[in-house]
N, CA, C and O atoms as CSV, one atom per row, in Angstrom:
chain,resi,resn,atom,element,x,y,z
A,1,UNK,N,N,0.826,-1.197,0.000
A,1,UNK,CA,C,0.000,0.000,0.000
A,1,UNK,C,C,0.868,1.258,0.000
A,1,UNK,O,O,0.677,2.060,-0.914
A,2,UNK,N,N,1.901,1.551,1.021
A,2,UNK,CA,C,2.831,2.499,0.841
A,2,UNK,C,C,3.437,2.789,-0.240
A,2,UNK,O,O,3.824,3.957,-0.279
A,3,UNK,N,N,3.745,1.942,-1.451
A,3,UNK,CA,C,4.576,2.079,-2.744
A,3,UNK,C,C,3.018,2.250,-3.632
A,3,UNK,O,O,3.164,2.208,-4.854
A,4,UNK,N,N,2.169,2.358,-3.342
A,4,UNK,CA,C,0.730,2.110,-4.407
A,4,UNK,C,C,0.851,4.158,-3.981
A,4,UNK,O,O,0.909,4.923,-4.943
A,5,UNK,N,N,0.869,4.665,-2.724
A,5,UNK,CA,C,0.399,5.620,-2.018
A,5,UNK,C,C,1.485,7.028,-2.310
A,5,UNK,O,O,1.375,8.246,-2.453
A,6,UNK,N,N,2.755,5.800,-2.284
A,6,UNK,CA,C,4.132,7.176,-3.394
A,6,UNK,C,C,3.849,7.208,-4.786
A,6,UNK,O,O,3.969,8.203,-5.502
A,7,UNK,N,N,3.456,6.041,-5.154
A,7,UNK,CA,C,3.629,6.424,-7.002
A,7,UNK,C,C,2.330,7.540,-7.113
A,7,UNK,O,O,2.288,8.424,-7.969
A,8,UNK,N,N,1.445,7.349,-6.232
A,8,UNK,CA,C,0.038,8.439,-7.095
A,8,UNK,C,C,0.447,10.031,-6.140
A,8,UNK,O,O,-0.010,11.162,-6.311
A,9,UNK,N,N,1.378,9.576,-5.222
A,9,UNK,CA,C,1.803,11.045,-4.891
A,9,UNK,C,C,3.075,11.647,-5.877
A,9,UNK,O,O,3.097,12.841,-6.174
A,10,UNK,N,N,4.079,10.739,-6.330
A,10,UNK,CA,C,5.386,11.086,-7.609
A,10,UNK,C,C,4.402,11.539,-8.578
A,10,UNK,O,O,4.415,12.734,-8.875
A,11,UNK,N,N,3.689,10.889,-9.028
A,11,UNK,CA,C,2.495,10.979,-10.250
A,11,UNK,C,C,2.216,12.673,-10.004
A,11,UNK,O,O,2.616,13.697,-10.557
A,12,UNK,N,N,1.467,12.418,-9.062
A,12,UNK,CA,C,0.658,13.991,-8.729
A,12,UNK,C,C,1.937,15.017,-8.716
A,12,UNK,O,O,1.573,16.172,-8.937
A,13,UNK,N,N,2.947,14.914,-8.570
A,13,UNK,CA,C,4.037,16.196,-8.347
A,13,UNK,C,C,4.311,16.209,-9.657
A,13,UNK,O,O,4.135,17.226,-10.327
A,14,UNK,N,N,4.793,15.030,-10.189
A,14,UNK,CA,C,4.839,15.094,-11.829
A,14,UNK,C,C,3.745,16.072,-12.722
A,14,UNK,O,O,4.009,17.064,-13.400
A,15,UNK,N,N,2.343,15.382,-12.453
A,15,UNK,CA,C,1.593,16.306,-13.133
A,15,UNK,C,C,1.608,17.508,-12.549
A,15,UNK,O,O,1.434,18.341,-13.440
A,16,UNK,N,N,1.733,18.056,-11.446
A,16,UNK,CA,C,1.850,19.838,-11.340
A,16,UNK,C,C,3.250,20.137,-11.921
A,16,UNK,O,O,3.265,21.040,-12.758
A,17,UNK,N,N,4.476,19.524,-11.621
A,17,UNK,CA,C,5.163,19.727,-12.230
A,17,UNK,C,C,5.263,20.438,-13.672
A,17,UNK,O,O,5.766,21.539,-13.896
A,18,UNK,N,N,4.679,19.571,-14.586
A,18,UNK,CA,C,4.832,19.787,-15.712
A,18,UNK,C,C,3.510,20.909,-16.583
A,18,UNK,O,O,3.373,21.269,-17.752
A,19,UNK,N,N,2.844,21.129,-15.496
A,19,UNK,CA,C,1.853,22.374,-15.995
A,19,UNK,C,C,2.682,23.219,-15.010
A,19,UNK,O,O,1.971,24.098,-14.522
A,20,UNK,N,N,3.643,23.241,-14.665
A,20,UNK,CA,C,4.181,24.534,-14.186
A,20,UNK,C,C,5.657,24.595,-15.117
A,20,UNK,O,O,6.568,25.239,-14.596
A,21,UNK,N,N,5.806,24.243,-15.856
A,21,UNK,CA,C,6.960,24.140,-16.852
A,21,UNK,C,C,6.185,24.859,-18.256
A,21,UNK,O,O,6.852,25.045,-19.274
A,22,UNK,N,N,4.783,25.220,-18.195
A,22,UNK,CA,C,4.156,25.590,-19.356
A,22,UNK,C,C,5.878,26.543,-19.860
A,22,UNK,O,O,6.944,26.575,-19.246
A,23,UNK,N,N,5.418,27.295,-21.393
A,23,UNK,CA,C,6.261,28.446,-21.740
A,23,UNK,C,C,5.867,29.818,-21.209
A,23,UNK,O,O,4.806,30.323,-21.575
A,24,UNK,N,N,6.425,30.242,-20.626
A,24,UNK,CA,C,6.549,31.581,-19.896
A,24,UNK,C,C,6.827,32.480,-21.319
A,24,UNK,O,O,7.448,32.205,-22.346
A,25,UNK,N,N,6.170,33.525,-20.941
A,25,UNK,CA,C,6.068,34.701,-21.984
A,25,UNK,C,C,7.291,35.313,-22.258
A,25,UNK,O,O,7.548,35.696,-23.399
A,26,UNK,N,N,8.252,35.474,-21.119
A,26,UNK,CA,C,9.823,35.418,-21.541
A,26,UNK,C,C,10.313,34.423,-22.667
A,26,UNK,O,O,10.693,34.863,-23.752
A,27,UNK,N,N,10.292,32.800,-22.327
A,27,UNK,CA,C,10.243,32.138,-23.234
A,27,UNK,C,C,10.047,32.859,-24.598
A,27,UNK,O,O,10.886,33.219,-25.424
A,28,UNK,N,N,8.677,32.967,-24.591
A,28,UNK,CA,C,7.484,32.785,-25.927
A,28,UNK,C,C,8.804,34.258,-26.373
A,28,UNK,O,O,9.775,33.948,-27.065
A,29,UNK,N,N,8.689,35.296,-26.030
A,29,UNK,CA,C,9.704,36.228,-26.207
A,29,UNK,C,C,11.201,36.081,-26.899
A,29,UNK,O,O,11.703,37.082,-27.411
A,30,UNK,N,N,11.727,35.139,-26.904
A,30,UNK,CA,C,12.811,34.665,-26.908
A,30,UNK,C,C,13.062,33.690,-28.220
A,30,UNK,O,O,14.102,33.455,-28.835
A,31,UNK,N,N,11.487,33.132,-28.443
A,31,UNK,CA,C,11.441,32.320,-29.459
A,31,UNK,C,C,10.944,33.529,-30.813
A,31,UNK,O,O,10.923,33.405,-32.037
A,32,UNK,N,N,10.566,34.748,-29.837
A,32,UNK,CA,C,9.809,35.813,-31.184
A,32,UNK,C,C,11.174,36.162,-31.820
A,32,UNK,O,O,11.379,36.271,-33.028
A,33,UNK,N,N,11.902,36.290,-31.018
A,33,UNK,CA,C,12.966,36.979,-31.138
A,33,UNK,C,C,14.058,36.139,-32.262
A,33,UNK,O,O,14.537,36.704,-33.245
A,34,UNK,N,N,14.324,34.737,-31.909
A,34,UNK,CA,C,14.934,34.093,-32.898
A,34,UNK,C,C,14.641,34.298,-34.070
A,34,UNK,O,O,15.393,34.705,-34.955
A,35,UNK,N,N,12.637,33.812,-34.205
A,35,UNK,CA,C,12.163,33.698,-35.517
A,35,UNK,C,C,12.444,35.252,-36.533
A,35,UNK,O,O,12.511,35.396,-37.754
A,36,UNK,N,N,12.542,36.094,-35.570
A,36,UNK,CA,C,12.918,37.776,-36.111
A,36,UNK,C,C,14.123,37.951,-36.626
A,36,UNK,O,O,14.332,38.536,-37.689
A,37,UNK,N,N,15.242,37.303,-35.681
A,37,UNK,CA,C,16.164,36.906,-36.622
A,37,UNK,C,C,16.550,36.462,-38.000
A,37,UNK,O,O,17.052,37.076,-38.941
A,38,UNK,N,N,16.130,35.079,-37.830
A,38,UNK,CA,C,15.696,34.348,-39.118
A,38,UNK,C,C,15.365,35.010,-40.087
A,38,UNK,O,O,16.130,35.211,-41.030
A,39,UNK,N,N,14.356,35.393,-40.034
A,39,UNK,CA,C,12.998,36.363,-40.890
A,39,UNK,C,C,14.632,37.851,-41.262
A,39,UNK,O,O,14.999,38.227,-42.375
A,40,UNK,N,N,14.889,38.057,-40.645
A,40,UNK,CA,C,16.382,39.463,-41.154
A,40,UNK,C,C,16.968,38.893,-42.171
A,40,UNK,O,O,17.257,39.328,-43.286
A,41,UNK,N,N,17.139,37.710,-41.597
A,41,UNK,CA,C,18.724,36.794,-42.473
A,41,UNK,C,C,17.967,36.626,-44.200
A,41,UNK,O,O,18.507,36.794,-45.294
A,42,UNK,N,N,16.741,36.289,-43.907
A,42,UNK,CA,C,16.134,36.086,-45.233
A,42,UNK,C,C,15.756,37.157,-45.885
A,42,UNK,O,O,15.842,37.212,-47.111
A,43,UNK,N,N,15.217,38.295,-45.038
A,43,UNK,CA,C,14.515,39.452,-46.091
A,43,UNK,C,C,16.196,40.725,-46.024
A,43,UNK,O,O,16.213,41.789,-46.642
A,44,UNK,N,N,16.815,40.462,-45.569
A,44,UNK,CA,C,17.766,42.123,-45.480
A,44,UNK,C,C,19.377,41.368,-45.668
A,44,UNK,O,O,20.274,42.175,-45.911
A,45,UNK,N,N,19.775,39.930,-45.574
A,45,UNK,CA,C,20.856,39.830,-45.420
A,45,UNK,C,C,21.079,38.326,-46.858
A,45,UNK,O,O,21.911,37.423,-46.959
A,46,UNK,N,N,20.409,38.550,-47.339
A,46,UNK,CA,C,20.596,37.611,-48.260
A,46,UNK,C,C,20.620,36.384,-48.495
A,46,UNK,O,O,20.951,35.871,-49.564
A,47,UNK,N,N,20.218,35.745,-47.365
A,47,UNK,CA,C,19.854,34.394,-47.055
A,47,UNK,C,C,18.428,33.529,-47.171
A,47,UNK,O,O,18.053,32.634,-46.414
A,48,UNK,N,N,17.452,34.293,-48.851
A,48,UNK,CA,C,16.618,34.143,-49.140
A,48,UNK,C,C,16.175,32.274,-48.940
A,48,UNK,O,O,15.219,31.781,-48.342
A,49,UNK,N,N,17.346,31.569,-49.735
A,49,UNK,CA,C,17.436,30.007,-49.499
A,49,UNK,C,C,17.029,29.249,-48.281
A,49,UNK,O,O,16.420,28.182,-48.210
A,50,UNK,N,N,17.416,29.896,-47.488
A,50,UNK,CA,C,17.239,29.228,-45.796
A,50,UNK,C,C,15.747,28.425,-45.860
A,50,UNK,O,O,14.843,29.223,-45.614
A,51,UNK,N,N,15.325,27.247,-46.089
A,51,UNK,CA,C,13.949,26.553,-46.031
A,51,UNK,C,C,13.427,27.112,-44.418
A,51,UNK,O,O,13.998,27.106,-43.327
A,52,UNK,N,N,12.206,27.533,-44.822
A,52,UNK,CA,C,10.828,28.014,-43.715
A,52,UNK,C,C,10.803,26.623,-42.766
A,52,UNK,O,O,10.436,26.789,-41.602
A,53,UNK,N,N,11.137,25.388,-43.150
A,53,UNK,CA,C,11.127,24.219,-42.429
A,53,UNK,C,C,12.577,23.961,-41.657
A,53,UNK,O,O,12.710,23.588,-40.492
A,54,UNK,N,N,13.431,24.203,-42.434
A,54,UNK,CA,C,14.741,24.181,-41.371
A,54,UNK,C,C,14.313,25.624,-40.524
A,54,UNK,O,O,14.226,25.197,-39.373
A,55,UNK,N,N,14.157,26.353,-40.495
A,55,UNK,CA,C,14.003,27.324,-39.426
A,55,UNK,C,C,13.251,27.251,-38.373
A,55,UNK,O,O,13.412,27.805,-37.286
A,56,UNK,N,N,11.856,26.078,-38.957
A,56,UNK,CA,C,10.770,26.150,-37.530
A,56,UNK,C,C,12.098,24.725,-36.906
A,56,UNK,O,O,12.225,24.799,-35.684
A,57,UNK,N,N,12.803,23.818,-37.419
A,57,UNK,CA,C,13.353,22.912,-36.551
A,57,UNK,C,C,14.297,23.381,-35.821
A,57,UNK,O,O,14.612,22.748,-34.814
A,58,UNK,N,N,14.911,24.491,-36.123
A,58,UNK,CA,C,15.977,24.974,-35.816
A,58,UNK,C,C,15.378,25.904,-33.983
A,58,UNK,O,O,15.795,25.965,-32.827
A,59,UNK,N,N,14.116,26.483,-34.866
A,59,UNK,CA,C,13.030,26.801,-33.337
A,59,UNK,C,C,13.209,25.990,-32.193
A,59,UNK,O,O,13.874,26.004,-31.157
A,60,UNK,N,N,12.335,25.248,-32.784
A,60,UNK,CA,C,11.909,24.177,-31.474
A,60,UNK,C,C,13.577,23.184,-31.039
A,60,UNK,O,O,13.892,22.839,-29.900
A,61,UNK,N,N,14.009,23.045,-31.718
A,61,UNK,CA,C,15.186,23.014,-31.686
A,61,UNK,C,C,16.334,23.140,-30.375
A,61,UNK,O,O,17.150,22.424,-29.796
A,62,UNK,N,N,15.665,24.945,-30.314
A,62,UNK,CA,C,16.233,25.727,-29.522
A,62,UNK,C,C,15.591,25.570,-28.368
A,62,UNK,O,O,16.197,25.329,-27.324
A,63,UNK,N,N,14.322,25.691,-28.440
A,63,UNK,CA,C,13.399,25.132,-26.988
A,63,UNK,C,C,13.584,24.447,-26.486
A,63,UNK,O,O,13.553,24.484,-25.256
A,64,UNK,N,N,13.951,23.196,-27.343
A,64,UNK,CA,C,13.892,21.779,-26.491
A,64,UNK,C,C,15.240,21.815,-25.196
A,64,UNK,O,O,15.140,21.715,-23.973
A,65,UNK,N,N,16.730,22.039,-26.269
A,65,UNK,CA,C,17.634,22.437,-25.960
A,65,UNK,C,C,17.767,23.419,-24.010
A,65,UNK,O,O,18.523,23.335,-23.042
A,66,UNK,N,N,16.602,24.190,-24.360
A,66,UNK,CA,C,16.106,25.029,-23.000
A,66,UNK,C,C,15.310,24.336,-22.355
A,66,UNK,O,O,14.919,24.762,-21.268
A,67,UNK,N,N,14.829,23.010,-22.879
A,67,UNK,CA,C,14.080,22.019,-21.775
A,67,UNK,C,C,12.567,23.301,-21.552
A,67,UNK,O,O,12.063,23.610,-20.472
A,68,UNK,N,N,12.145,23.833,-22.982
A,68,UNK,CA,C,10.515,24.958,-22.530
A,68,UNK,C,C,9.934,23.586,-23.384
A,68,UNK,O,O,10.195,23.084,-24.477
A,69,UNK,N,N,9.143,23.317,-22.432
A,69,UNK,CA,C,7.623,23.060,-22.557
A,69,UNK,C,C,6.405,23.793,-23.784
A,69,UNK,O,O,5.631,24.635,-23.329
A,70,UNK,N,N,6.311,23.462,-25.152
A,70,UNK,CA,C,5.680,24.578,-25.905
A,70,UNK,C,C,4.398,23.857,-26.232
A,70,UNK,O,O,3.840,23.910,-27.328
A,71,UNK,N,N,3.873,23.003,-24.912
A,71,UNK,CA,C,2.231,22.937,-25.104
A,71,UNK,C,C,1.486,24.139,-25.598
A,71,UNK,O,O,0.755,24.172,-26.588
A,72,UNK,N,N,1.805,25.251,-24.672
A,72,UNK,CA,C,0.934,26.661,-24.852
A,72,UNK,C,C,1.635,27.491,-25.806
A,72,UNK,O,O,1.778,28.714,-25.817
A,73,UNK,N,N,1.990,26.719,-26.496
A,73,UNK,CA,C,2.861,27.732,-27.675
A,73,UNK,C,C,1.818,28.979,-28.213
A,73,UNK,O,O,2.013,30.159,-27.924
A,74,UNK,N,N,0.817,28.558,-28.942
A,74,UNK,CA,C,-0.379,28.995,-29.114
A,74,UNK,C,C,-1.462,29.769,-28.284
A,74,UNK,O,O,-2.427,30.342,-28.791
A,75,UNK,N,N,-1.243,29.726,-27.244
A,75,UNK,CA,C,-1.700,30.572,-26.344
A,75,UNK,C,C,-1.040,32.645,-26.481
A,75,UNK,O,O,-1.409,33.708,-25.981
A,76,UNK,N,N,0.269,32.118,-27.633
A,76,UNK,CA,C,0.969,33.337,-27.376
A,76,UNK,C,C,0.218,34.055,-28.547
A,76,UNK,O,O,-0.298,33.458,-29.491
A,77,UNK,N,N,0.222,35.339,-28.377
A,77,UNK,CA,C,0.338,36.095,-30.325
A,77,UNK,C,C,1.892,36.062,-30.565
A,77,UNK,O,O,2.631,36.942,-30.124
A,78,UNK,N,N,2.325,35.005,-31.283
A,78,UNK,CA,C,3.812,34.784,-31.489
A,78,UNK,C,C,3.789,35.744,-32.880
A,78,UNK,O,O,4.826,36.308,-33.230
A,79,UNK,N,N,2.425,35.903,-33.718
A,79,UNK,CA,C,2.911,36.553,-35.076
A,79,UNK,C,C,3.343,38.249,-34.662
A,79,UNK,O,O,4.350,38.798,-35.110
A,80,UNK,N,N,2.584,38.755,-33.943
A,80,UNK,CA,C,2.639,40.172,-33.194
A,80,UNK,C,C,3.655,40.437,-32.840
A,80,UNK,O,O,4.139,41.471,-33.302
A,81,UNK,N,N,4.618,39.478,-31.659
A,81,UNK,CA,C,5.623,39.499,-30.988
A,81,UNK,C,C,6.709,39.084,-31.796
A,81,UNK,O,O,7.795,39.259,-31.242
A,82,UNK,N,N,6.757,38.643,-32.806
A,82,UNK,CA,C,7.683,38.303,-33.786
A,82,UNK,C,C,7.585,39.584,-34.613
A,82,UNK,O,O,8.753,39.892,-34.850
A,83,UNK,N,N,6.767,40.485,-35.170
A,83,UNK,CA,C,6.910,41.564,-35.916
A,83,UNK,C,C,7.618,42.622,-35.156
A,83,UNK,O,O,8.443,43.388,-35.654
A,84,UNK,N,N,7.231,42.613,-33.892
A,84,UNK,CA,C,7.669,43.294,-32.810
A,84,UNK,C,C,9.346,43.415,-32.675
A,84,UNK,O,O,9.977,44.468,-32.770
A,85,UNK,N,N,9.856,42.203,-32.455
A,85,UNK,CA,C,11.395,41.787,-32.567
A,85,UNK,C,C,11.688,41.922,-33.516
A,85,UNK,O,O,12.873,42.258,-33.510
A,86,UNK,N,N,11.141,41.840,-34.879
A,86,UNK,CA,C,11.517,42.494,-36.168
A,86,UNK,C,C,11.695,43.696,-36.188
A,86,UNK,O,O,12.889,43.991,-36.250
A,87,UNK,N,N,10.937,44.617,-36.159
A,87,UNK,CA,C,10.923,46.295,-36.367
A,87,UNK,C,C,11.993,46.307,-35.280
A,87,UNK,O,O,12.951,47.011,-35.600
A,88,UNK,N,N,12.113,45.657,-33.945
A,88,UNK,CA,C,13.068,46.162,-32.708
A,88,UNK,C,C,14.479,46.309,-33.601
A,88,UNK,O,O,15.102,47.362,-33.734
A,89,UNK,N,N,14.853,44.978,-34.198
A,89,UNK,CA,C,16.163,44.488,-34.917
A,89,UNK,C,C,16.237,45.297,-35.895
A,89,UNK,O,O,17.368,45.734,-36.105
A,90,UNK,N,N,15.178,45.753,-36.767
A,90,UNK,CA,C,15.824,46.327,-37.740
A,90,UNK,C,C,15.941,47.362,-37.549
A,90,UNK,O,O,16.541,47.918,-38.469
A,91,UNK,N,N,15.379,48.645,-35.965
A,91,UNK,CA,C,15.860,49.716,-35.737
A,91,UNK,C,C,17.351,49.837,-35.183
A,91,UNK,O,O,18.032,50.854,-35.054
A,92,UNK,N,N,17.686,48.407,-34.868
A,92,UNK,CA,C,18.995,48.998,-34.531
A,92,UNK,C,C,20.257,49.411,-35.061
A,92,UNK,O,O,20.989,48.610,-35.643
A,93,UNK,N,N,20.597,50.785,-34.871
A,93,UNK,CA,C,21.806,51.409,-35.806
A,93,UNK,C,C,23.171,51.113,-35.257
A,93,UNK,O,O,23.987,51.512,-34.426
A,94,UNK,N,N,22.895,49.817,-36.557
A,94,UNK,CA,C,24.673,49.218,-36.947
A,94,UNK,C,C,24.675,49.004,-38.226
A,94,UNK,O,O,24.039,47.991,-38.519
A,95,UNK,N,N,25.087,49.494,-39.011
A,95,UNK,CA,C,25.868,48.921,-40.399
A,95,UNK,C,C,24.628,47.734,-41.108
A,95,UNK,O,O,24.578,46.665,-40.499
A,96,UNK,N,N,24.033,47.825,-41.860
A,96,UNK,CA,C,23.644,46.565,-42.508
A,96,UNK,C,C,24.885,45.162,-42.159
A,96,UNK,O,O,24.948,44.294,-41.289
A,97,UNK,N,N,25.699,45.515,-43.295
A,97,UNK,CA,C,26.623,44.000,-43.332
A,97,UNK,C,C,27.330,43.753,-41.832
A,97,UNK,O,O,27.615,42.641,-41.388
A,98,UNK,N,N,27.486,44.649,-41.351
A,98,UNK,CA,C,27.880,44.364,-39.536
A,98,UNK,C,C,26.754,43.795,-39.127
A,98,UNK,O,O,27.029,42.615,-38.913
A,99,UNK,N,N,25.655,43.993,-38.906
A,99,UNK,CA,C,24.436,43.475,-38.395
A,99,UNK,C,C,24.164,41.646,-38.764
A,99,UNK,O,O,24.206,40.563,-38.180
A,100,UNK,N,N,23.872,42.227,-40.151
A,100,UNK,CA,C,24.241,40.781,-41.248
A,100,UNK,C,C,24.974,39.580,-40.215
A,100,UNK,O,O,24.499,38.808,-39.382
A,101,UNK,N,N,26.271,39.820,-40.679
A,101,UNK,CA,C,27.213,38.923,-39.972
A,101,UNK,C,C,27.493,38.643,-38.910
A,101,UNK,O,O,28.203,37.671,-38.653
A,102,UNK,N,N,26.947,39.520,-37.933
A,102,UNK,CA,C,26.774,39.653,-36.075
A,102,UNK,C,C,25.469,38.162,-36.083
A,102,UNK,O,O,25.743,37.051,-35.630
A,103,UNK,N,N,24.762,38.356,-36.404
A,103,UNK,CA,C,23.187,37.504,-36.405
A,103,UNK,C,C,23.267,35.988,-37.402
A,103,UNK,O,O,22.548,34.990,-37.342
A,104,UNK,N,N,24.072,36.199,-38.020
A,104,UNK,CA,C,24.630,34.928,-39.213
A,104,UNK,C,C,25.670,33.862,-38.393
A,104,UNK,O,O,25.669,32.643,-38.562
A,105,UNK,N,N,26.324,34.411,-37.708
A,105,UNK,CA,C,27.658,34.128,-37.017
A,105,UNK,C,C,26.702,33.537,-35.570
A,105,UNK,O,O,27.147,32.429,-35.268
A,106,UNK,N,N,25.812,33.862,-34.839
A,106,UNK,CA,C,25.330,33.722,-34.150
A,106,UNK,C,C,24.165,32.564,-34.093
A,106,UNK,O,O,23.992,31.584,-33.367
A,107,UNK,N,N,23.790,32.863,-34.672
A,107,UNK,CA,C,22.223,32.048,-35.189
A,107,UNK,C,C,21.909,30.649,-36.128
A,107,UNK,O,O,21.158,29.722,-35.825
A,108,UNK,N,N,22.855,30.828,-37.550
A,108,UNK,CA,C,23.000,29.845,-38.213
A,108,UNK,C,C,23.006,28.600,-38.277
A,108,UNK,O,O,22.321,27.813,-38.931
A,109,UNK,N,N,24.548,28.340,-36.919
A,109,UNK,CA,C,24.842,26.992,-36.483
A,109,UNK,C,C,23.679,26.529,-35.905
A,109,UNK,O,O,23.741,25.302,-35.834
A,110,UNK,N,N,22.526,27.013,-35.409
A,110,UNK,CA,C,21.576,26.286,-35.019
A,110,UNK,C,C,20.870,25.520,-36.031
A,110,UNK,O,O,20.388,24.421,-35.758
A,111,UNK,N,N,20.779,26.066,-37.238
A,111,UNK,CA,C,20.358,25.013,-38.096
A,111,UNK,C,C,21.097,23.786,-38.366
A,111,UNK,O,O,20.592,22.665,-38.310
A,112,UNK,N,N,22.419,24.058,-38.687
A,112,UNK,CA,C,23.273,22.582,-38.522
A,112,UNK,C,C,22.856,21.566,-37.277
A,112,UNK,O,O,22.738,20.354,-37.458
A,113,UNK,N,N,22.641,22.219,-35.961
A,113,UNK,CA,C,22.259,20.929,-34.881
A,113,UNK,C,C,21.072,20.806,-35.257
A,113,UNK,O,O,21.026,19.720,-35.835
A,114,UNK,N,N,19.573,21.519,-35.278
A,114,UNK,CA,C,18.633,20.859,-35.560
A,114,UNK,C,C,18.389,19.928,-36.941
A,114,UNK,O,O,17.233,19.583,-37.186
A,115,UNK,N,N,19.296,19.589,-37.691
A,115,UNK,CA,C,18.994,18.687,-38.658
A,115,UNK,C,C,18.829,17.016,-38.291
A,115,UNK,O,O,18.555,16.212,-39.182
């Protein structure tokens, strides 16, 4: 009875556990922010080629990597918050090709691990 009485109590910490691992809006933030990246490399830095499918693996990719939970992915406005990190990135005054290669140099190799 005692080992019947831990597993449905491990169980029960497990399940709060893991609805408390949802993605936090920092998270969700973080993932706007990559995809804004991405989205630069293709529209301003010449990296039109980059497949829309290596980039969402390269995403989640990155999540998993952070051990986020992206049940509630969808719960976010990720398209809003991704335009958001766009306009942020592209106000910032540095050099196009400095920018370019700062975010290329940075970001890229993630597509090589998510393959």
């Amino acid at each position: 009875m005692k080992k019947l009485t831990l597993s449905v109590f491990l169980l029960t910490l497990l399940g709060f556990s893991t609805a408390s691992q949802a993605l936090t809006e920092p998270e969700a933030e973080d993932l706007a922010d990559l995809t804004a990246v991405f989205v630069y490399l293709k529209n301003n830095c010449g990296y039109e080629q980059l497949p829309n499918a290596q980039i969402k693996r390269a995403i989640v990719f990155f999540a998993q990597q952070n051990r986020w939970d992206l049940s509630n992915y969808n719960d976010f406005n990720m398209q809003a918050m991704g335009e958001d990190s766009y306009e942020d990135l592209s106000g910032i005054a540095v050099a196009k090709p400095l920018k370019c290669q700062s975010l290329a140099r940075e970001s890229l190799s993630l597509l090589t691990y998510s393959n």
